[in-house]
N, C-alpha and C positions, 0 to 999 in steps of 0.2 A: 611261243609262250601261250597262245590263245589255246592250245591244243589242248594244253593240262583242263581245261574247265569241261572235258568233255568224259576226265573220270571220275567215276563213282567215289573214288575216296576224298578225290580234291574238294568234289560236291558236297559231299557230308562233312569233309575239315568248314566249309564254307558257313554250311547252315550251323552247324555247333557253334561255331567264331559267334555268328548272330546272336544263339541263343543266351552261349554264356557273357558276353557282354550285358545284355539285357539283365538277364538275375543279376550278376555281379555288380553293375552300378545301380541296381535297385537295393540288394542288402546291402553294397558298402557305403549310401549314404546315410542309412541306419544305422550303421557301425559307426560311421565315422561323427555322425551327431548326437551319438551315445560316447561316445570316446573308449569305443570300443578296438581300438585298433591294436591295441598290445592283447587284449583277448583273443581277438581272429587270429592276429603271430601263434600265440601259445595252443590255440585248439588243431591249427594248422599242423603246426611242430609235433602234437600230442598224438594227430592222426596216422604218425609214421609208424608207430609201435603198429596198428593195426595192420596197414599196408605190411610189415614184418610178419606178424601173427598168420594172417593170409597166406602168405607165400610157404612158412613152416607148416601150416597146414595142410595143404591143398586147397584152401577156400577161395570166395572170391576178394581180392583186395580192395575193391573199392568197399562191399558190406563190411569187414571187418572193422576199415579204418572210418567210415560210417559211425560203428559202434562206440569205436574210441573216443571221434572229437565229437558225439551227444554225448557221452561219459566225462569226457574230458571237461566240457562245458560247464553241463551239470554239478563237476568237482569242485569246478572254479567256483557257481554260487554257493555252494551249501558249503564249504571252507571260507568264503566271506562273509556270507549271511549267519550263518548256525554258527560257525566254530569260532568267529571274531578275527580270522585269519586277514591280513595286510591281502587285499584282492590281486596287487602287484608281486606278493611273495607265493600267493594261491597260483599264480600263472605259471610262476619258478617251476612247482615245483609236478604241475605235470607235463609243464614241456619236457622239462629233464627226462623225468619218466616216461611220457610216451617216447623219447628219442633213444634212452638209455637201453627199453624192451625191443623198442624196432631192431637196433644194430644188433640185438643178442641173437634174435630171430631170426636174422638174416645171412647171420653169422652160423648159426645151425641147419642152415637151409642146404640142401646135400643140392651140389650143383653150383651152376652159373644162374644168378638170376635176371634175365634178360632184360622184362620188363619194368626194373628197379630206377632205371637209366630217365625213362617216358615220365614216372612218380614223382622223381625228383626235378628235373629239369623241363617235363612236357613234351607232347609228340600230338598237336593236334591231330596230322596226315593220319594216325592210327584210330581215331574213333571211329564205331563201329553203326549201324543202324539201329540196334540197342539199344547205345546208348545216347543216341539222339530223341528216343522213345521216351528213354526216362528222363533227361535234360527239360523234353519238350512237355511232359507229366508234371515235373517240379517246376515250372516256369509259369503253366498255370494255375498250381495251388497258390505260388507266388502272388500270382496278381491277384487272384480271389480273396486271399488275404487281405492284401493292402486296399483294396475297392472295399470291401467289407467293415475293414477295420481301422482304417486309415485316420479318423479324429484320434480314435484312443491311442496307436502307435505313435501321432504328432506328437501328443500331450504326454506321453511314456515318455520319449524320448529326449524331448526340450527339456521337462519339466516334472519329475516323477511325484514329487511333494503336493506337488497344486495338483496332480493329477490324482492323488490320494484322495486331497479332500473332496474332490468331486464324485469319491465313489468306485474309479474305475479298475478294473482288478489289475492292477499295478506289475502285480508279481507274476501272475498267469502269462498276460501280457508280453513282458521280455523273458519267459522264458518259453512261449511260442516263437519270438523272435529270434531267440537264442536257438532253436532247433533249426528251423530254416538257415539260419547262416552256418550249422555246422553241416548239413546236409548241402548248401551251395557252395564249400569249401568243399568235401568228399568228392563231388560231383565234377568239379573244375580240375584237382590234380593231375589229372591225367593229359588234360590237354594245357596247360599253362604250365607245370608243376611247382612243387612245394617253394622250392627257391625263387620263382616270381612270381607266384601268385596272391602275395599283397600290393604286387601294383595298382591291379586291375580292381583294387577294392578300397583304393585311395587317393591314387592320383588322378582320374577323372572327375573326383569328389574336389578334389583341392584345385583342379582347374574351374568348376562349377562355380565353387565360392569366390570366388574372385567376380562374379557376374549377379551372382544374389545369395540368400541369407535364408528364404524360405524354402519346406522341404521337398512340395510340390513341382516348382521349378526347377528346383537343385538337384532334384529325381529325373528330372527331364533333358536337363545340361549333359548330367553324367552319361545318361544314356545316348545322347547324340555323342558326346567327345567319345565313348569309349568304344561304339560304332563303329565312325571314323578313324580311330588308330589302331584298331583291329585288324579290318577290313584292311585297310591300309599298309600295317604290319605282313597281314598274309601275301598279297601280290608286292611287296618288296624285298620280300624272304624269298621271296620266288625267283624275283634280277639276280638278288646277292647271291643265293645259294646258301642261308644261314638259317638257323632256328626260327621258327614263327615267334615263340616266346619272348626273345630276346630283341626282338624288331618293334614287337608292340611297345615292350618298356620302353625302347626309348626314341620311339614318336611318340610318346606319354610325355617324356621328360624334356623333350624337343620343345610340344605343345607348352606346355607349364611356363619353361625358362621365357617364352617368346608372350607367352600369355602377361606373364610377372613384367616385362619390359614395357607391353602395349598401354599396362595401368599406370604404372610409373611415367612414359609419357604424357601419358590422358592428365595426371594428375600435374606434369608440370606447363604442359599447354593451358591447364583450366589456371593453376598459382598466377601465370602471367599474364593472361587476358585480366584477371581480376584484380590485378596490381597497376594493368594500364588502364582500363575503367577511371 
């Protein structure tokens, strides 16, 4: 078993795993304290048509689908904000449509398309040194952001109204945020894919909250749980012989159920001390 650590691709599945945990519970506690979470589903969803468009093209699928879920995003505000659209019926209606052009695309695509398989359900083992390049480029615009700009992204997020009156450009704001999470969605398909990659952008956040409340912390929780069941994920995938992806979720969900338990006793060892008091 020790042996696999000594190839080059296992190394790079290794350092990616790192990287993208790291973005991932850093945007998905902004997602998730925005209650953005059926957004990220719908720009996720919307990204497929791209990955389609790419593959009928010749281009590359990660740019394309890139283009989609900033588009896709973008759709979403300017259909709630400008057009007075329901933000929940804005999501409808370009998941449908980024899902409805991908299958058309794909469906035109002359051939077998191989790497449709890795998009959808994930193939960490397949990342490339490339794209650890650009993972490890977006990871640090990432954090130059949030160091930068981290008061105003609190007070966006918590609280956009009071964040108003204080002046701060509100709308600039979440929608640089909203670029970064469609760009750490693009980015992650490939090695997580479409179909689990809102775990990784939620359920570390929901194990967080169970421990604190602030965002500082709660960026730090996520980032250690989702570490841990990554990392973890990968050398267990590795006993079973099963998907990486599928290993993470659920020592995700493993973590949670057990976490959800440890509170519920905590809470009823604290009920009875204070009743024998």
């Amino acid at each position: 078993m020790l042996d696999i650590f000594s190839y080059s691709f296992f190394q790079h599945a290794l350092i990616g795993i790192i990287l993208v945990s790291i973005a991932s519970a850093i945007i998905g506690t902004y997602v998730v304290c925005r209650r953005m979470v059926f957004v990220t589903g719908g720009i996720t969803h919307a990204s497929f048509g791209g990955l389609g468009l790419g593959f009928y093209a010749g281009l590359s699928p990660v740019v394309t689908a890139g283009i989609f879920a900033i588009a896709s995003a973008l759709g979403v505000e300017w259909l709630s904000e400008r057009q007075r659209v329901r933000e929940d019926s804005a999501i409808g209606v370009v998941w449908a449509l980024g899902m409805a052009l991908g299958t058309i695309f794909i469906f035109l695509t002359p051939g077998y398309v191989p790497e449709l398989s890795s998009f959808l359900f994930g193939n960490i083992l397949t990342i490339s040194h490339t794209d650890l390049i650009a993972f490890g480029v977006y990871l640090a615009v990432l954090l130059s952001v949030m160091a930068l700009f981290f008061p105003a992204i609190r007070s966006c997020a918590f609280d956009p109204n009071f964040a108003r009156t204080q002046g701060l450009p509100v709308r600039a704001i979440n929608l640089m945020m909203t670029v970064l999470t469609s760009v750490c969605i693009v980015l992650t398909i490939r090695l997580i894919g479409i179909m689990l990659l809102m775990s990784l952008f939620t359920m570390p956040q929901m194990i967080a909250e169970l421990r604190t409340s602030r965002l500082l912390p709660l960026m730090g929780w996520a980032v250690a749980i989702s570490l841990a069941c990554s990392m973890g994920g990968v050398l267990l995938s590795i006993v079973l012989s099963v998907p990486v992806s599928s290993t993470i979720v659920l020592l995700l969900i493993i973590l949670y159920v057990l976490a959800r338990i440890g509170v519920r006793l905590s809470a009823l060892c604290n009920k009875k001390r204070k009743s024998s008091l």
